[in-house]
LUMTORKE-994126 format. One record per residue (C-alpha): residue in one letter; x, z, y; chain. Coordinates in steps of 0.05 Angstrom, whole numbers, plus 5000, padded with zeros to 4 digits. Layout:
<atoms>
residu:u:w:v:chaine
a:X:Z:Y:A
...
</atoms>
This chain:
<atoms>
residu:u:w:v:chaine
x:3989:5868:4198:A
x:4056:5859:4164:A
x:4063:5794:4183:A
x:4049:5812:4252:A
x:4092:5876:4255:A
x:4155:5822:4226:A
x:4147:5770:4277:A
x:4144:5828:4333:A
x:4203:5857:4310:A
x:4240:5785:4296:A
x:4216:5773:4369:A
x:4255:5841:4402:A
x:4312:5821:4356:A
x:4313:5756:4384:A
x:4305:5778:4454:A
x:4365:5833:4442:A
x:4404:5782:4421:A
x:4393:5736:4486:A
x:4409:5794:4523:A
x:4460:5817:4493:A
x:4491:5740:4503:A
x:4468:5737:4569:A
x:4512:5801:4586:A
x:4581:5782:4551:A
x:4566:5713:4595:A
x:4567:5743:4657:A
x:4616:5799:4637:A
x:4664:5738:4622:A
x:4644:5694:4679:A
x:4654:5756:4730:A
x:4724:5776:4695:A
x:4751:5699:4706:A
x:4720:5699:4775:A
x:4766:5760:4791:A
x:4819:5742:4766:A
x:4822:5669:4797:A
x:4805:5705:4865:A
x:4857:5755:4860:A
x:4913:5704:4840:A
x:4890:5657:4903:A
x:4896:5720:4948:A
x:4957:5737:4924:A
x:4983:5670:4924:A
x:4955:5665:4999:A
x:4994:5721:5019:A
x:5061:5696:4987:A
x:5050:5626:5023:A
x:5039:5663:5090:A
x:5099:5717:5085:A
x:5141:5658:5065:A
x:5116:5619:5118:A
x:5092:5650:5171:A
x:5130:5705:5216:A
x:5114:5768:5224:A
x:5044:5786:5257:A
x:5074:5839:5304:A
x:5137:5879:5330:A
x:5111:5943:5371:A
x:5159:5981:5413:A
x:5145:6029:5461:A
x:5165:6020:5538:A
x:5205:6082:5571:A
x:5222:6057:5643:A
x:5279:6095:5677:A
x:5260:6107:5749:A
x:5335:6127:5761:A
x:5373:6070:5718:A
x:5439:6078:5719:A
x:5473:6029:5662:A
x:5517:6088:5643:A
x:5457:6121:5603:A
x:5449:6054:5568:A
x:5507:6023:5538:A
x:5489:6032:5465:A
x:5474:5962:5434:A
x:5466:5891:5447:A
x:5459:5915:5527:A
x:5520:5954:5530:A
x:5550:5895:5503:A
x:5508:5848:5574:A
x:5536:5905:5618:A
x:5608:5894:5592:A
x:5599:5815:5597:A
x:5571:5832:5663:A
x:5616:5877:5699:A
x:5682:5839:5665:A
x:5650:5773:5703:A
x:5646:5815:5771:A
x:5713:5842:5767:A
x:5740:5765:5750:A
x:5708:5742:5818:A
x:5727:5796:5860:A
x:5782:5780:5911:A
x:5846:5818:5886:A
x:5819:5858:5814:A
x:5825:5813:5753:A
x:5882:5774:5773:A
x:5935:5773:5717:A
x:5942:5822:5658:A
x:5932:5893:5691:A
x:5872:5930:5648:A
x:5885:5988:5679:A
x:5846:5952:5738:A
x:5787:5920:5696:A
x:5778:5981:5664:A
x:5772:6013:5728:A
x:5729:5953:5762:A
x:5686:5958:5700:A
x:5682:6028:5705:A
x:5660:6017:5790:A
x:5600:5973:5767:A
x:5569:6023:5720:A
x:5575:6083:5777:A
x:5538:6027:5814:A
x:5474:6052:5859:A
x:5413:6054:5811:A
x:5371:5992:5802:A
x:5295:5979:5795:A
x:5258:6024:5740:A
x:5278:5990:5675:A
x:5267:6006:5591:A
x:5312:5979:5548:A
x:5288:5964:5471:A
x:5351:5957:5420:A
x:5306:5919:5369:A
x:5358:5931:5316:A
x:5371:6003:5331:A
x:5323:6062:5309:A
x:5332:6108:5365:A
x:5298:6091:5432:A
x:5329:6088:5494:A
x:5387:6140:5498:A
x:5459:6125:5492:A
x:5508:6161:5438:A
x:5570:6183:5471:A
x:5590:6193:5388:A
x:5579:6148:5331:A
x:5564:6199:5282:A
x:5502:6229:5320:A
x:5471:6147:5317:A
x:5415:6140:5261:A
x:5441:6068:5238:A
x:5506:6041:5271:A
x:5514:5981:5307:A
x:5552:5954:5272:A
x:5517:5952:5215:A
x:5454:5924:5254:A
x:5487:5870:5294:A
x:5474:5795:5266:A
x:5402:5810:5233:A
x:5343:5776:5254:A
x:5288:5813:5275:A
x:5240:5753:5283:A
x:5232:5696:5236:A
x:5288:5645:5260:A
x:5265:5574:5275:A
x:5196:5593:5296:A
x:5156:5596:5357:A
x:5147:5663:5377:A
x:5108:5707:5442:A
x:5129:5764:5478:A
x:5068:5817:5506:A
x:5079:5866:5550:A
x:5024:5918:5556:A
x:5030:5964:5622:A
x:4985:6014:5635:A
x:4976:6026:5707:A
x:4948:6090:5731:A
x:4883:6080:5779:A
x:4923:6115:5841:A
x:4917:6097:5911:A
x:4995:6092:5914:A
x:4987:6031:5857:A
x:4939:5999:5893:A
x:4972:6002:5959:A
x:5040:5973:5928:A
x:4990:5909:5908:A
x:5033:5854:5875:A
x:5090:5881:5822:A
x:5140:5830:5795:A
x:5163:5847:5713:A
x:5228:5812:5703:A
x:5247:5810:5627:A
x:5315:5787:5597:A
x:5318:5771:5521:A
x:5387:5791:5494:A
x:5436:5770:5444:A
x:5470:5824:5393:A
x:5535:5815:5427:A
x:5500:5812:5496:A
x:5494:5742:5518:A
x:5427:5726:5562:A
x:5377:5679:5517:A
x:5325:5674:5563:A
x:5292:5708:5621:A
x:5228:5704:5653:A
x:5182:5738:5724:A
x:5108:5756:5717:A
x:5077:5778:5775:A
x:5014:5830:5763:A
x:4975:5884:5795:A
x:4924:5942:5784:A
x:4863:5902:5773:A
x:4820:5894:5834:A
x:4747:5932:5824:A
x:4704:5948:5884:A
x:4678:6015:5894:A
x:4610:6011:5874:A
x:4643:5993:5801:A
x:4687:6037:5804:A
x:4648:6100:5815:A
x:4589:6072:5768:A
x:4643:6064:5711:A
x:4672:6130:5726:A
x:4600:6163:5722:A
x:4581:6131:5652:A
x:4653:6154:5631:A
x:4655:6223:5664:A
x:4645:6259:5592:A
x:4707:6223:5555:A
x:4745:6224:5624:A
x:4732:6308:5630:A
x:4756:6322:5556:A
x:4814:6282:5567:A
x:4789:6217:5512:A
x:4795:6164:5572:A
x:4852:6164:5620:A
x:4836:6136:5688:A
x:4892:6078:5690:A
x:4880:6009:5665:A
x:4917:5961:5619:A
x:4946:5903:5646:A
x:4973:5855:5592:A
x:5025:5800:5611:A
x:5056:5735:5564:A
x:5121:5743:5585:A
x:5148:5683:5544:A
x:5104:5635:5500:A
x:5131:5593:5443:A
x:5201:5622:5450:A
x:5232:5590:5379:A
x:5293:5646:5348:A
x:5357:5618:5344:A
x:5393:5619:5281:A
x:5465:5635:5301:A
x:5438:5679:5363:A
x:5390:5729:5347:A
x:5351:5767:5386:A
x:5367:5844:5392:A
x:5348:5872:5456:A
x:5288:5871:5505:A
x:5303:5884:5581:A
x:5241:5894:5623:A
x:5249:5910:5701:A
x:5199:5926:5760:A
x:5197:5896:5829:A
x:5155:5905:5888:A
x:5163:5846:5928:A
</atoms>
């Protein structure tokens, strides 16, 4: 019985022991594991932030149904409408000849109280207010100054710009049909990069769809969760590649119906 009792108990010893083994193996094994999958995450990310640009730069769209340049000459486009109205004054018939800037100033000053143009948003990418000009320095977030020259996007790299519109589902919007969306990629001291026209619409859905869609999303639609527009989403430039000495620092978006 003794001898029976010993080589029971030798046997749960034994078996305690290859447990016991067995756990420190796999605590050790699982400890390496995480720790060589945390250093090739982490490495991963450093090799992509190094390398690759950033995954997305969101700014909101506030079109001005009543543009007038005058409300927007903070930034890198008060700097285009200075280029701009300095090259209309130096082709026009009599201002701009010889050194009078009492007459520029006064031509420039004609081309900002021009009639206003086509509803248009303006996005300073270096600035942290949106869309409102500072008749004073001091009430400005972050100065121009101190903004101009840094690059938003990562230079040397192919780049695309989205635009996301939503378009209410009105009958005027579907009566206007075909919209044209003009965009103008600007330099911090104002100079045009690049420019590009997308044309777009409400999306066309037939009336059966359209009240079958609206029936299975009456609920949402009555508490206000679904809005009845659509979202229309346009590449308005694909592979554009940042320049190094000309950074980008303004987005100019405009709406025409043909």
């Amino acid at each position: 019985m003794r001898t029976a009792a010993a080589a029971a108990e030798s046997s749960i010893v034994a078996f305690c022991q290859t447990l016991l083994s067995l756990i420190k193996r796999t605590i050790y094994i699982s400890f390496v594991s995480t720790v060589i999958l945390t250093f090739s995450v982490l490495t991963y990310g450093l090799i992509y932030n190094l390398s690759m640009p950033r995954l997305a730069i969101r700014s909101p769209l506030y079109f001005d149904y009543n543009f007038v340049p005058e409300r927007h000459l903070s930034g890198a486009y008060g700097q285009y409408i200075e280029h701009q109205g300095r090259q209309f004054c130096s082709n026009g018939s009599d201002q701009g000849q010889g050194d009078d800037e009492k007459k520029m100033r006064q031509c420039t000053e004609l081309t900002r109280d021009a009639r206003p143009g086509p509803p248009t948003a303006v996005v300073e990418l270096n600035m942290q207010h949106t869309q409102w000009h500072a008749y004073h320095e001091e009430v400005l977030p972050v100065t121009y100054d101190d903004a101009s020259g840094a690059h938003v996007i990562k230079p040397k790299t192919r780049h695309f710009v989205d635009l996301a519109l939503t378009l209410p589902e009105s009958d005027l919007n579907r009566q206007l049909g075909m919209l044209m969306v003009e965009v103008d990629l600007l330099a911090s001291d104002g100079t045009l990069l690049a420019s590009s026209g997308r044309p777009t619409m409400l999306p066309h859905e037939s009336l059966l769809i359209g009240v079958a869609r609206k029936v299975v999303l009456m609920g949402p639609i009555l508490i206000g969760a679904v809005a009845e527009a659509r979202t229309v989403v346009l590449e308005a430039f694909d592979s554009y590649v940042e320049s190094p000495d000309m950074p980008l620092a303004a987005i100019v978006v405009r709406l025409f119906v043909p």
